[in-house]
mmCIF file of the N, C-alpha and C atoms, coordinates in Angstrom:
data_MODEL
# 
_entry.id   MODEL 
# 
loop_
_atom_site.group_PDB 
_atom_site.id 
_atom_site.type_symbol 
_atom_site.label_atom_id 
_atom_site.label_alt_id 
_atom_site.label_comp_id 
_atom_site.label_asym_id 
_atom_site.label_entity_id 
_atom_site.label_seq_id 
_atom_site.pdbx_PDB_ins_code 
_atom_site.Cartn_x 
_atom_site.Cartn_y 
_atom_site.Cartn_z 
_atom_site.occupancy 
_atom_site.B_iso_or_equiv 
_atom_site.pdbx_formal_charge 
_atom_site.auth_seq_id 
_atom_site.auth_comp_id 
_atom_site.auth_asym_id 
_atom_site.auth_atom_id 
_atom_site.pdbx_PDB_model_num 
ATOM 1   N N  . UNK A 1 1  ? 305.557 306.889 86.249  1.00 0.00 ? 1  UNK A N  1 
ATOM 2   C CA . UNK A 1 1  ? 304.669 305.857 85.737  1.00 0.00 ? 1  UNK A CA 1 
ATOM 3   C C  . UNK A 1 1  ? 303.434 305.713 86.616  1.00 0.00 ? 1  UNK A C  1 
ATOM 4   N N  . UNK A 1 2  ? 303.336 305.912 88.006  1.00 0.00 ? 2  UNK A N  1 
ATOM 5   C CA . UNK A 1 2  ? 302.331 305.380 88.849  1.00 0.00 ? 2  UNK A CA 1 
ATOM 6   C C  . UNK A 1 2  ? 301.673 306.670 88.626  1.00 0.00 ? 2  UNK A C  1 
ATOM 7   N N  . UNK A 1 3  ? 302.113 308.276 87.853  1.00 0.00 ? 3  UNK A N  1 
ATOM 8   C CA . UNK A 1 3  ? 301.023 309.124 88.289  1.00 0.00 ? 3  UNK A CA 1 
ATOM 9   C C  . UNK A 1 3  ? 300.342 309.055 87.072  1.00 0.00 ? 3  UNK A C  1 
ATOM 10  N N  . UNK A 1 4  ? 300.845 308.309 85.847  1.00 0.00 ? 4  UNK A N  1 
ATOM 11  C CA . UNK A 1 4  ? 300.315 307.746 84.448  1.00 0.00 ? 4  UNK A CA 1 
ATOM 12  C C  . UNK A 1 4  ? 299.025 306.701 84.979  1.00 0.00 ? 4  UNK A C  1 
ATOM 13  N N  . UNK A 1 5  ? 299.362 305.826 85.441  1.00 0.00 ? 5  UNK A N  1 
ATOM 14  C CA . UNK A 1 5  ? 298.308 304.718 86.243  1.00 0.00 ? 5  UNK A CA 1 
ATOM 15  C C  . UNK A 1 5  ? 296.862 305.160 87.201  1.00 0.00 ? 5  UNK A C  1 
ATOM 16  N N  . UNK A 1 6  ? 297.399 306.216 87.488  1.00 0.00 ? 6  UNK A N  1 
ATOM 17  C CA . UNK A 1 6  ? 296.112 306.961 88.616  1.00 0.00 ? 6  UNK A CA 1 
ATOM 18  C C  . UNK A 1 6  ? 295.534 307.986 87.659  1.00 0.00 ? 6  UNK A C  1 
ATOM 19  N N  . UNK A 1 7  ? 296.046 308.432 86.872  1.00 0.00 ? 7  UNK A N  1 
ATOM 20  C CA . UNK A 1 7  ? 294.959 309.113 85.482  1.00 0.00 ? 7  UNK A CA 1 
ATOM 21  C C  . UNK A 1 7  ? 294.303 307.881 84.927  1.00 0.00 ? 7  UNK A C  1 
ATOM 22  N N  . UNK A 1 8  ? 295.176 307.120 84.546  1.00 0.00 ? 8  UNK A N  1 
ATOM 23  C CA . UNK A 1 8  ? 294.243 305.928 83.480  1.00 0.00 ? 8  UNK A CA 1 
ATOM 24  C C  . UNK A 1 8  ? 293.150 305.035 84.070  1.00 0.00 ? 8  UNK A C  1 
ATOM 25  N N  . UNK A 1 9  ? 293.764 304.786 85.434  1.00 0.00 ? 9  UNK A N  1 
ATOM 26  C CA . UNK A 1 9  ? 292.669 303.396 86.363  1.00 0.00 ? 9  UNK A CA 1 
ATOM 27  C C  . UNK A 1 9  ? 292.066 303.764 87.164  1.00 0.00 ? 9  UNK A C  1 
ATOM 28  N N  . UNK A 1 10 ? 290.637 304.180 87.271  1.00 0.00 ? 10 UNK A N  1 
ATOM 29  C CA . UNK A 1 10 ? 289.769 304.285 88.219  1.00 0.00 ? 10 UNK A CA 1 
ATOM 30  C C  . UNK A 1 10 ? 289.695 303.646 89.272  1.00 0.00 ? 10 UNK A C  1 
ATOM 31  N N  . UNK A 1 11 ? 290.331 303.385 89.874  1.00 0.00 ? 11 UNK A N  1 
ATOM 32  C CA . UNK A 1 11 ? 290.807 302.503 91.050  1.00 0.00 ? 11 UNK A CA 1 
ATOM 33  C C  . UNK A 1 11 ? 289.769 302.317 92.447  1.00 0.00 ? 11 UNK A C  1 
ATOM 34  N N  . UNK A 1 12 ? 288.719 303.399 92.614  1.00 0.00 ? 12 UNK A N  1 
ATOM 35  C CA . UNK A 1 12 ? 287.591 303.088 93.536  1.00 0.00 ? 12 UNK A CA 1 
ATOM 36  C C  . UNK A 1 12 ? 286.275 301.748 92.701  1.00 0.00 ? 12 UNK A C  1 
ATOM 37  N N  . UNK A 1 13 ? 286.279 301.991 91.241  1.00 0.00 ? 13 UNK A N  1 
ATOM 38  C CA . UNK A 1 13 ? 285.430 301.091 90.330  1.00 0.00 ? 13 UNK A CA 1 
ATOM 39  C C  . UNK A 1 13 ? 286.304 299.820 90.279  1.00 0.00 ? 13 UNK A C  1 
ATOM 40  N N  . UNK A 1 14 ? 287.586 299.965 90.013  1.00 0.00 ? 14 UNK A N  1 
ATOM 41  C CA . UNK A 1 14 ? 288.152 298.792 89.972  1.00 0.00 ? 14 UNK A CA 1 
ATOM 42  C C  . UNK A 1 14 ? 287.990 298.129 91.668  1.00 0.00 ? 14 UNK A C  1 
ATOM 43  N N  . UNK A 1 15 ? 287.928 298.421 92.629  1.00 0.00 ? 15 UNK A N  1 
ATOM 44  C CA . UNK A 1 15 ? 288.053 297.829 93.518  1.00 0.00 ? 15 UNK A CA 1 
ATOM 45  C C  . UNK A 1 15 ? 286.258 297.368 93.785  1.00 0.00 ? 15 UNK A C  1 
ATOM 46  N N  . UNK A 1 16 ? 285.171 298.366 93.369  1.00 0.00 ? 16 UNK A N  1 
ATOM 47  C CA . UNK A 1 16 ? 283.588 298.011 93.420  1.00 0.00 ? 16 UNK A CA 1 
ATOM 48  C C  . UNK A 1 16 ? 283.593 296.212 92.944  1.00 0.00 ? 16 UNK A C  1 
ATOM 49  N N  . UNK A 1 17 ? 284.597 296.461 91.212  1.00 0.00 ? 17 UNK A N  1 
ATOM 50  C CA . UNK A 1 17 ? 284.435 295.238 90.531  1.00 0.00 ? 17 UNK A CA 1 
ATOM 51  C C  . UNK A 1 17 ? 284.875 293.553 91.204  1.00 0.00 ? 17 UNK A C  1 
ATOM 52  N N  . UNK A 1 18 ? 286.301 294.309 91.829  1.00 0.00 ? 18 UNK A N  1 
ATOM 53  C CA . UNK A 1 18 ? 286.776 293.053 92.843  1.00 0.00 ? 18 UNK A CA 1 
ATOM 54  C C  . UNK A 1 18 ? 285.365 292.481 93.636  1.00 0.00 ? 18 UNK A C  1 
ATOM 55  N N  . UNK A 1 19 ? 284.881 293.335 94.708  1.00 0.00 ? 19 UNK A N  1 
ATOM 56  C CA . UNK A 1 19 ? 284.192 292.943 95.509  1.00 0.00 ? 19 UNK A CA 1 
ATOM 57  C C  . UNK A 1 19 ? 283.522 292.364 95.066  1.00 0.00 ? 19 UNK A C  1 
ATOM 58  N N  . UNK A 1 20 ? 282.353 292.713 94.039  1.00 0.00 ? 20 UNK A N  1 
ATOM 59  C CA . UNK A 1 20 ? 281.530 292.165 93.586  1.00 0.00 ? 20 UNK A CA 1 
ATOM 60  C C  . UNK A 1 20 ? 281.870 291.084 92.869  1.00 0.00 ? 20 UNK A C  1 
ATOM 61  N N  . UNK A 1 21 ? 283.013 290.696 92.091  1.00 0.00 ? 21 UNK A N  1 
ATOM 62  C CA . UNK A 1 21 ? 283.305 289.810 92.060  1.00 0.00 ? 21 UNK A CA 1 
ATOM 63  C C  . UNK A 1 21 ? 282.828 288.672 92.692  1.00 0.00 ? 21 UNK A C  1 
ATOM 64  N N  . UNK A 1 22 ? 283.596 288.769 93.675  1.00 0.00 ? 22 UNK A N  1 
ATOM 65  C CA . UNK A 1 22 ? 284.327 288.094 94.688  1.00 0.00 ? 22 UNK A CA 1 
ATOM 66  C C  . UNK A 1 22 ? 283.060 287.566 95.175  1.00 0.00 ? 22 UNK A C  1 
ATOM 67  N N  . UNK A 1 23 ? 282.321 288.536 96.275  1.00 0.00 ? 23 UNK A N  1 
ATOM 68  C CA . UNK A 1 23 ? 280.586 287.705 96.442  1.00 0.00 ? 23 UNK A CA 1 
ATOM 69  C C  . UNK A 1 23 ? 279.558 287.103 95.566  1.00 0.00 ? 23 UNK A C  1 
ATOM 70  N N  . UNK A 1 24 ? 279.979 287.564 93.985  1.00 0.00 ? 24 UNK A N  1 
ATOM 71  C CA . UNK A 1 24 ? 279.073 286.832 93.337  1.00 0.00 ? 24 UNK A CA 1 
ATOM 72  C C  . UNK A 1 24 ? 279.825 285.197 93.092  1.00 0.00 ? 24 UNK A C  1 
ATOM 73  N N  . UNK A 1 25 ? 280.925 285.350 92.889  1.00 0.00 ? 25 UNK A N  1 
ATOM 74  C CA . UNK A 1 25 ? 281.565 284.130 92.444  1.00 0.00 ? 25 UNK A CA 1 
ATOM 75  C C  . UNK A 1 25 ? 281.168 283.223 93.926  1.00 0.00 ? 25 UNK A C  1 
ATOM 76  N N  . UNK A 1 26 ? 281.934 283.526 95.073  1.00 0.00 ? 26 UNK A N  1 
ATOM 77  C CA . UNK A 1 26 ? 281.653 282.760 96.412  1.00 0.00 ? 26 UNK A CA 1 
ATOM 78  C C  . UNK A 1 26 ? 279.927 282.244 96.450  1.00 0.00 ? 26 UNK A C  1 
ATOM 79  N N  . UNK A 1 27 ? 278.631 283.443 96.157  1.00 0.00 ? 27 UNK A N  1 
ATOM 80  C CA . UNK A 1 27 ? 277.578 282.575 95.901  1.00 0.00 ? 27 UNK A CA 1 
ATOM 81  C C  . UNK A 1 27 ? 277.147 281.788 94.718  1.00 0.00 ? 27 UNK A C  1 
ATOM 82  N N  . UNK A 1 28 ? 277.799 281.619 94.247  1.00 0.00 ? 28 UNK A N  1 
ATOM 83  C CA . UNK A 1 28 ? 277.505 280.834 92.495  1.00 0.00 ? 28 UNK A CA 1 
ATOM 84  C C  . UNK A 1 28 ? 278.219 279.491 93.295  1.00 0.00 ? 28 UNK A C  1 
ATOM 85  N N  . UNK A 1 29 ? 279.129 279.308 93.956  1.00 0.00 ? 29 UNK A N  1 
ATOM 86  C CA . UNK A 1 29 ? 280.038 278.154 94.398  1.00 0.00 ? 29 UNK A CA 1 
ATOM 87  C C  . UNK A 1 29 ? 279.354 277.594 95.557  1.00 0.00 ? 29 UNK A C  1 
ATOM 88  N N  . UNK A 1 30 ? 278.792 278.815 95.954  1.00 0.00 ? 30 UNK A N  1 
ATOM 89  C CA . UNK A 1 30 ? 277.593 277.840 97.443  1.00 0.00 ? 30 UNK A CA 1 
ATOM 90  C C  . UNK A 1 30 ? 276.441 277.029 96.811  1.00 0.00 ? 30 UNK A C  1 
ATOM 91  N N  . UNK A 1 31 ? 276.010 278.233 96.031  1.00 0.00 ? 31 UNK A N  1 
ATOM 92  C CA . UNK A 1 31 ? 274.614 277.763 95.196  1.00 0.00 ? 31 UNK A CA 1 
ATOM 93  C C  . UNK A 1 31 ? 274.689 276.323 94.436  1.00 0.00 ? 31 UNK A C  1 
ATOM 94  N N  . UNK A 1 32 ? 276.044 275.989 93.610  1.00 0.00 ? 32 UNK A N  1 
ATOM 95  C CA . UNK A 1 32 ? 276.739 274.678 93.504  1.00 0.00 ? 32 UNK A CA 1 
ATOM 96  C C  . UNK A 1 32 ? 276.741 273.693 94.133  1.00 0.00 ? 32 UNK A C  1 
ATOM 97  N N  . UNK A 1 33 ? 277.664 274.195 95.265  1.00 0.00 ? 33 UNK A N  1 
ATOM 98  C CA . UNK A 1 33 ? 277.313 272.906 96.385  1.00 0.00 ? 33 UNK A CA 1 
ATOM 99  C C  . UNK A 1 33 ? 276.463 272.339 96.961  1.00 0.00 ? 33 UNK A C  1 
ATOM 100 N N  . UNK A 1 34 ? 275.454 273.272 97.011  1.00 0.00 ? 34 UNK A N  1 
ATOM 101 C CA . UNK A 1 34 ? 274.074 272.647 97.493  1.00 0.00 ? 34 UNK A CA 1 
ATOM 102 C C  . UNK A 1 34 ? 273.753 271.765 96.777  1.00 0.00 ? 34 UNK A C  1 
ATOM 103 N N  . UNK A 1 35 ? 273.712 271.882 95.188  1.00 0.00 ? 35 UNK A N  1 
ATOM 104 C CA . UNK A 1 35 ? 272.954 271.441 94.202  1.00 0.00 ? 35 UNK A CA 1 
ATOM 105 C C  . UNK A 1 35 ? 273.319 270.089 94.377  1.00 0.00 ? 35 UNK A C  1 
ATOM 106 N N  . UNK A 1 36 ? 275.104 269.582 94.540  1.00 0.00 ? 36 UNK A N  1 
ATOM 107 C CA . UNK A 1 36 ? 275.700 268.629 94.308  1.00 0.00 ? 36 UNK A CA 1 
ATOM 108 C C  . UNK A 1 36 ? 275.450 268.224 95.345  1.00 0.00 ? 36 UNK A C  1 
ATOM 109 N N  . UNK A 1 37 ? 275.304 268.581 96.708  1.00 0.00 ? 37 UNK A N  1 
ATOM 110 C CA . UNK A 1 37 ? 275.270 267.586 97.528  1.00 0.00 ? 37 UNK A CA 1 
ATOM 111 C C  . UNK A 1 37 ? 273.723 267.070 97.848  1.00 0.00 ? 37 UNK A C  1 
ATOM 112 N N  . UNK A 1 38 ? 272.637 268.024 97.382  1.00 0.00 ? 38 UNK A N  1 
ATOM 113 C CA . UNK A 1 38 ? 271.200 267.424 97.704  1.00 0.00 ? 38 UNK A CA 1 
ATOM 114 C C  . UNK A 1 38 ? 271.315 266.681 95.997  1.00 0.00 ? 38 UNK A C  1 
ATOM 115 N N  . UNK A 1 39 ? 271.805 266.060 95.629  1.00 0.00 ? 39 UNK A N  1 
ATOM 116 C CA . UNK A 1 39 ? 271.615 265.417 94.582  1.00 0.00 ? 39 UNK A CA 1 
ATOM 117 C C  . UNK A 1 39 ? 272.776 264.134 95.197  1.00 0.00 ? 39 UNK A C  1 
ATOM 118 N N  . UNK A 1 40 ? 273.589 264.264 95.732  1.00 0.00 ? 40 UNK A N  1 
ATOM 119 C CA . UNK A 1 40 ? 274.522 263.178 96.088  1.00 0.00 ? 40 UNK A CA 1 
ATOM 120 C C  . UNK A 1 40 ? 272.936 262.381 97.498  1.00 0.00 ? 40 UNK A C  1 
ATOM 121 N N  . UNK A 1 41 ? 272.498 263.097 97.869  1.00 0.00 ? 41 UNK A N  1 
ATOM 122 C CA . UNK A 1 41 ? 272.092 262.668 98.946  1.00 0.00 ? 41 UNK A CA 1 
ATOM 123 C C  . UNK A 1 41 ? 270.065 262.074 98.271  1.00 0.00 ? 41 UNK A C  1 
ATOM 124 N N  . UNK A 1 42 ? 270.108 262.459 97.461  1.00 0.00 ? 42 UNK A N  1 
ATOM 125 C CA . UNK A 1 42 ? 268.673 262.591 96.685  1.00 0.00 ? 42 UNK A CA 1 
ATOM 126 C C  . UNK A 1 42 ? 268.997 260.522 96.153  1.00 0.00 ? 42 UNK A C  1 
ATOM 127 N N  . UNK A 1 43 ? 270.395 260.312 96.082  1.00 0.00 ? 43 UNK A N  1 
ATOM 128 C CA . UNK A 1 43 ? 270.353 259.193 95.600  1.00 0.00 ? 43 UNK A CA 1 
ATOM 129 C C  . UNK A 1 43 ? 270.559 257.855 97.081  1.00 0.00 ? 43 UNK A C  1 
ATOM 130 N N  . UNK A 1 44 ? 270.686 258.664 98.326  1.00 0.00 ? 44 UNK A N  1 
ATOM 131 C CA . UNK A 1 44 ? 270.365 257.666 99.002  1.00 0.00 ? 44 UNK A CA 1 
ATOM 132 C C  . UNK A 1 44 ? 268.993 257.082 99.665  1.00 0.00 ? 44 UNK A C  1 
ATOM 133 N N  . UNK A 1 45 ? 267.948 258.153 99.621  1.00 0.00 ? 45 UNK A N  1 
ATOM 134 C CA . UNK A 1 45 ? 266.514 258.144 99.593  1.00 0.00 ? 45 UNK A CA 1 
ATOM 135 C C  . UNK A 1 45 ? 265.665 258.131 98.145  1.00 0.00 ? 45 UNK A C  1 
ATOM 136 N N  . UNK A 1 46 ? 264.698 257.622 99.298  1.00 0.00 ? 46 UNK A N  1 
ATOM 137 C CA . UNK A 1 46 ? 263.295 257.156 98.442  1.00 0.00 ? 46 UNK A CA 1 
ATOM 138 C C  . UNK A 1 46 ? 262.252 257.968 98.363  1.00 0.00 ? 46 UNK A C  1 
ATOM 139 N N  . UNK A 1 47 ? 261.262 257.988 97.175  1.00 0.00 ? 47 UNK A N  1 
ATOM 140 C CA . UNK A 1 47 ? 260.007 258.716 97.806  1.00 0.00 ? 47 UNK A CA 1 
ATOM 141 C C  . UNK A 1 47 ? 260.257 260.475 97.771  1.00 0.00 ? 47 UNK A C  1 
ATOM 142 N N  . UNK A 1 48 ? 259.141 260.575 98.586  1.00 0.00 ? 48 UNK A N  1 
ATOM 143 C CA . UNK A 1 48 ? 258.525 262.324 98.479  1.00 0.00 ? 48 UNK A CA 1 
ATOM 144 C C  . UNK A 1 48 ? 260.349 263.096 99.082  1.00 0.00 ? 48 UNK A C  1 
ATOM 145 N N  . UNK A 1 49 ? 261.280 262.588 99.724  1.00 0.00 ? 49 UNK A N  1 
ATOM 146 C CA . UNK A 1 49 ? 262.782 263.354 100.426 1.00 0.00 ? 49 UNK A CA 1 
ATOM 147 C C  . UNK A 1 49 ? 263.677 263.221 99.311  1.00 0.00 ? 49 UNK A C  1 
ATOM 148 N N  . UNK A 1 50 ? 263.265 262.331 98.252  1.00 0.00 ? 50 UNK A N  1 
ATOM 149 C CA . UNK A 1 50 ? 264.210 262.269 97.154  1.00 0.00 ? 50 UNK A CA 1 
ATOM 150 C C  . UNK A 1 50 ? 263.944 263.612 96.168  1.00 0.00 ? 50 UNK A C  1 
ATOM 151 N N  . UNK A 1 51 ? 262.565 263.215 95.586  1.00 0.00 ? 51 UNK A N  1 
ATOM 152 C CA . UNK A 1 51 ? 261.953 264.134 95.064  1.00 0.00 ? 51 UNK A CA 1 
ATOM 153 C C  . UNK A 1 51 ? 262.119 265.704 95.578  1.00 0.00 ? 51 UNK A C  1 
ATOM 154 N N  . UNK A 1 52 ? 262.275 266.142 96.796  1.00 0.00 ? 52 UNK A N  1 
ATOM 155 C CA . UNK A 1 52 ? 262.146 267.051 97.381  1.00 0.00 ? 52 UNK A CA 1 
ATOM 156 C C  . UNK A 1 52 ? 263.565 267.445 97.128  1.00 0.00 ? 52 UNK A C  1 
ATOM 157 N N  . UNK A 1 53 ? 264.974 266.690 97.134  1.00 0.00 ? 53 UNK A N  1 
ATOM 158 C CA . UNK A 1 53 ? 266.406 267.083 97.086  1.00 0.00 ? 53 UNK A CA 1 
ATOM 159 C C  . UNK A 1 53 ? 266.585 266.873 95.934  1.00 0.00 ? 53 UNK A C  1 
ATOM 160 N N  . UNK A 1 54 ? 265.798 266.618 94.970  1.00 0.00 ? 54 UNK A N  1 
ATOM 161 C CA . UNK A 1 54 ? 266.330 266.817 93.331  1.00 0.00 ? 54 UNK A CA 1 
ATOM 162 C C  . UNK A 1 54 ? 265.581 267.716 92.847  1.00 0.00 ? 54 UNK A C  1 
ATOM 163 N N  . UNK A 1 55 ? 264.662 268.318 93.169  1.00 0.00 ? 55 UNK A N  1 
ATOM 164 C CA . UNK A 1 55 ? 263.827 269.003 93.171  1.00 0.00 ? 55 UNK A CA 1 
ATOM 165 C C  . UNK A 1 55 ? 264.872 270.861 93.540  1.00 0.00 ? 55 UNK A C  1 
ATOM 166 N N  . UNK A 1 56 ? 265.679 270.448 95.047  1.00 0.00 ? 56 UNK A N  1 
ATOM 167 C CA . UNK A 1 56 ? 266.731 271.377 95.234  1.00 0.00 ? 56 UNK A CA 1 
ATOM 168 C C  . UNK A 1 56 ? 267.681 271.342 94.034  1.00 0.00 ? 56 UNK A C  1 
ATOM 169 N N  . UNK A 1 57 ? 268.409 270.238 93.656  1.00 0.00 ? 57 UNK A N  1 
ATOM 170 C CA . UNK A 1 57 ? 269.375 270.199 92.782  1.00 0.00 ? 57 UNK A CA 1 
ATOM 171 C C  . UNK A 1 57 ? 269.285 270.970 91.937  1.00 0.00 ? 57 UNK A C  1 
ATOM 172 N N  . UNK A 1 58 ? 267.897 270.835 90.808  1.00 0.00 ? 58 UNK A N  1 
ATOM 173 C CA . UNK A 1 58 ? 267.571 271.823 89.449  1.00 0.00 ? 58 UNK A CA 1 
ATOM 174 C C  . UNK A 1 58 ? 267.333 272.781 89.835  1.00 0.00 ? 58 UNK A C  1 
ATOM 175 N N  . UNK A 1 59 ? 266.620 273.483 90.892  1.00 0.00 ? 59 UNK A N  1 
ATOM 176 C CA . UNK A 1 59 ? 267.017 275.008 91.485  1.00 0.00 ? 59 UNK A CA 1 
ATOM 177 C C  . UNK A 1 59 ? 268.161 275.515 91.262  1.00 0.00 ? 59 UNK A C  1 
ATOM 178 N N  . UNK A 1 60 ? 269.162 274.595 91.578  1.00 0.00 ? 60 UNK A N  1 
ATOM 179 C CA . UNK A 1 60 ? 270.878 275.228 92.099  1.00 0.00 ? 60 UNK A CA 1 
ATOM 180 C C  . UNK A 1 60 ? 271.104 275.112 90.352  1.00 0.00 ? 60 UNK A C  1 
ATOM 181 N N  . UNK A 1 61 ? 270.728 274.155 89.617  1.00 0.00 ? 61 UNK A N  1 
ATOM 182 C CA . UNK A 1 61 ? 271.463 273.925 88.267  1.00 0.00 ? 61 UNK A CA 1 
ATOM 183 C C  . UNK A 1 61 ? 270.871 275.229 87.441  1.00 0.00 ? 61 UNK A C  1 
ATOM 184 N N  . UNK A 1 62 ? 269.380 275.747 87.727  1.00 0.00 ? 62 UNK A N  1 
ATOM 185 C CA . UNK A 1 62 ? 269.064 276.776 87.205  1.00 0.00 ? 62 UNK A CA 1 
ATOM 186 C C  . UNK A 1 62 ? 269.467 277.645 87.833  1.00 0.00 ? 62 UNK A C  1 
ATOM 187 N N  . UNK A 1 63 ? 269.455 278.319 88.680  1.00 0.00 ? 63 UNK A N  1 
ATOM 188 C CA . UNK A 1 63 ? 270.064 279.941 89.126  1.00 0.00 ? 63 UNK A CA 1 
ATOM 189 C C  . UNK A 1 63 ? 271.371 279.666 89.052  1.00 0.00 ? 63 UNK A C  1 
ATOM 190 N N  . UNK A 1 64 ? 272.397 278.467 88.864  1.00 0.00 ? 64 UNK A N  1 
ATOM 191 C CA . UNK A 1 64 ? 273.903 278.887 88.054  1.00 0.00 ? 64 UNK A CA 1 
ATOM 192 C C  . UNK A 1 64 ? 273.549 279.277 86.880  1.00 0.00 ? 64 UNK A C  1 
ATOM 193 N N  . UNK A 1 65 ? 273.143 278.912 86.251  1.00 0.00 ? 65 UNK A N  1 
ATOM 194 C CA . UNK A 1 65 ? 272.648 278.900 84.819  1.00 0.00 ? 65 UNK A CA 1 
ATOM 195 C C  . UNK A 1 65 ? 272.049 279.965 84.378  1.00 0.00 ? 65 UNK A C  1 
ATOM 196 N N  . UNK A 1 66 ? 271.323 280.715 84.986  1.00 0.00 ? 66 UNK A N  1 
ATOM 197 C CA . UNK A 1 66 ? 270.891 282.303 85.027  1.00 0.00 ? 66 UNK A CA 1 
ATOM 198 C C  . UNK A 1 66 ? 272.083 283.282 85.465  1.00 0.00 ? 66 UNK A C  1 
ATOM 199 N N  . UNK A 1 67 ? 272.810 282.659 86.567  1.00 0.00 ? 67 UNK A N  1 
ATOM 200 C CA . UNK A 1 67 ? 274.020 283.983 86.646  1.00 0.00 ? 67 UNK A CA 1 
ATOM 201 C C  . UNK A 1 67 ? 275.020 283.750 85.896  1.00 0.00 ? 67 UNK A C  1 
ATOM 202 N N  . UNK A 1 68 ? 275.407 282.650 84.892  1.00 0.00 ? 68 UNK A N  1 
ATOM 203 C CA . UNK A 1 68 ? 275.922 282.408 83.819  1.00 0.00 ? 68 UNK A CA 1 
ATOM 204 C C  . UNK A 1 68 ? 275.390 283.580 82.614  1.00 0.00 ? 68 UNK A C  1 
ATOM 205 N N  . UNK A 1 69 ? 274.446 283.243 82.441  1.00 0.00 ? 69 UNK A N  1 
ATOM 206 C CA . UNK A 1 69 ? 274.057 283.979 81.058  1.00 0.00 ? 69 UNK A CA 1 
ATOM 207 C C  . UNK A 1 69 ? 273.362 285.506 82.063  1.00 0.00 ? 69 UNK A C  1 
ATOM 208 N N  . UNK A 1 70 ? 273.582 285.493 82.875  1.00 0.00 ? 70 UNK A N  1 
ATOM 209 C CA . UNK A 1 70 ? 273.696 287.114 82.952  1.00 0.00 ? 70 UNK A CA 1 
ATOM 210 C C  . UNK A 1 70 ? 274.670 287.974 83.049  1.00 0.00 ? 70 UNK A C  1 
ATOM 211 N N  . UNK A 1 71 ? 276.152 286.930 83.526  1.00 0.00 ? 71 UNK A N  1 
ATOM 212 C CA . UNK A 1 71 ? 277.885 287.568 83.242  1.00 0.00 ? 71 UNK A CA 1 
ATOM 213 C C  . UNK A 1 71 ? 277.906 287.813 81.976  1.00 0.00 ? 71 UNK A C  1 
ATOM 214 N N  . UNK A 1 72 ? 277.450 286.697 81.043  1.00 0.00 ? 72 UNK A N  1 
ATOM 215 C CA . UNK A 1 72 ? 277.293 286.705 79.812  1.00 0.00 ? 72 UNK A CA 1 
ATOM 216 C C  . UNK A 1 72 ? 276.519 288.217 78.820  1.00 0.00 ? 72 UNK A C  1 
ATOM 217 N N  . UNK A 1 73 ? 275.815 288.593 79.705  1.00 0.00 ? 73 UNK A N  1 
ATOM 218 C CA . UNK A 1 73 ? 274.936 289.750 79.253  1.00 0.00 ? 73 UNK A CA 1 
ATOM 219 C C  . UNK A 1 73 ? 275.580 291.136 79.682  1.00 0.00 ? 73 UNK A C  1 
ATOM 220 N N  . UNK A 1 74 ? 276.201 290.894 80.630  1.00 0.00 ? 74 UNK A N  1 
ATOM 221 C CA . UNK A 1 74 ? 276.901 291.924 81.256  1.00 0.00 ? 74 UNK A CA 1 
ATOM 222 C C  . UNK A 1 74 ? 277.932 292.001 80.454  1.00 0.00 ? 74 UNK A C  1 
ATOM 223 N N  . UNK A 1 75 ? 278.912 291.370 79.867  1.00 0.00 ? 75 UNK A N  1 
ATOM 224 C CA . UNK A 1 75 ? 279.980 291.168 79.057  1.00 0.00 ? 75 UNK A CA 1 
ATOM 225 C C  . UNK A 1 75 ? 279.617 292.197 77.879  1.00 0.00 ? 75 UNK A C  1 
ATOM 226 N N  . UNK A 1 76 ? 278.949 291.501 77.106  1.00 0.00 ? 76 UNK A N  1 
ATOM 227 C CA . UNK A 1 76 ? 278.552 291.531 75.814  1.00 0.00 ? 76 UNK A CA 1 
ATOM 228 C C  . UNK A 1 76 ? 277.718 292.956 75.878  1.00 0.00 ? 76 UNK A C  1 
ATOM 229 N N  . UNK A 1 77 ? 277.308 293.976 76.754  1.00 0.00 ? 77 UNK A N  1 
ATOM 230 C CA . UNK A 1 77 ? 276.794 294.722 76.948  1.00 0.00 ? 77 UNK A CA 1 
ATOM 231 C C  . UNK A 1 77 ? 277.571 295.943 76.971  1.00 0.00 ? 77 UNK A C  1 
ATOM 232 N N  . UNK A 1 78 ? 278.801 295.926 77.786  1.00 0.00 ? 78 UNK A N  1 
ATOM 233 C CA . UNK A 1 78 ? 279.850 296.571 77.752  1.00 0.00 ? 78 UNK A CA 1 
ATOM 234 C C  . UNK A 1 78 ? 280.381 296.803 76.802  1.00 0.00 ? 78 UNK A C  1 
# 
């Protein structure tokens, strides 16, 4: 069975896919947190530092939102 498995699974691509995975997901989850926390913090200031950390927030809400609909493109492409 396992010499059935090493004909069928490309196993150096399958492991490319892990990785990449793996770093894109970990920066999509940083890129997140930023968003949420200069927006948690955007609501304890006033003025031009508020503006400036909500200003970060929709950054982070757009480039998730772009590597969303580019998994999305990648999917649907395949």
């Amino acid at each position: 069975m396992s010499l059935l498995a090493a004909t069928i699974v490309d196993w150096g691509s399958l492991l490319d896919v892990a990785i990449v995975s793996a770093v894109v997901g970990l920066a999509i989850a940083l890129t997140l947190g930023v968003g949420v926390a200069s927006s948690l913090r955007a609501q304890e200031r006033e003025g031009v530092s508020a503006l400036a950390l909500n200003a970060v927030t929709v950054t982070s809400v757009v480039l998730v939102g772009i590597a969303v609909l580019a998994g999305l493109h990648f999917l649907a492409d395949k």
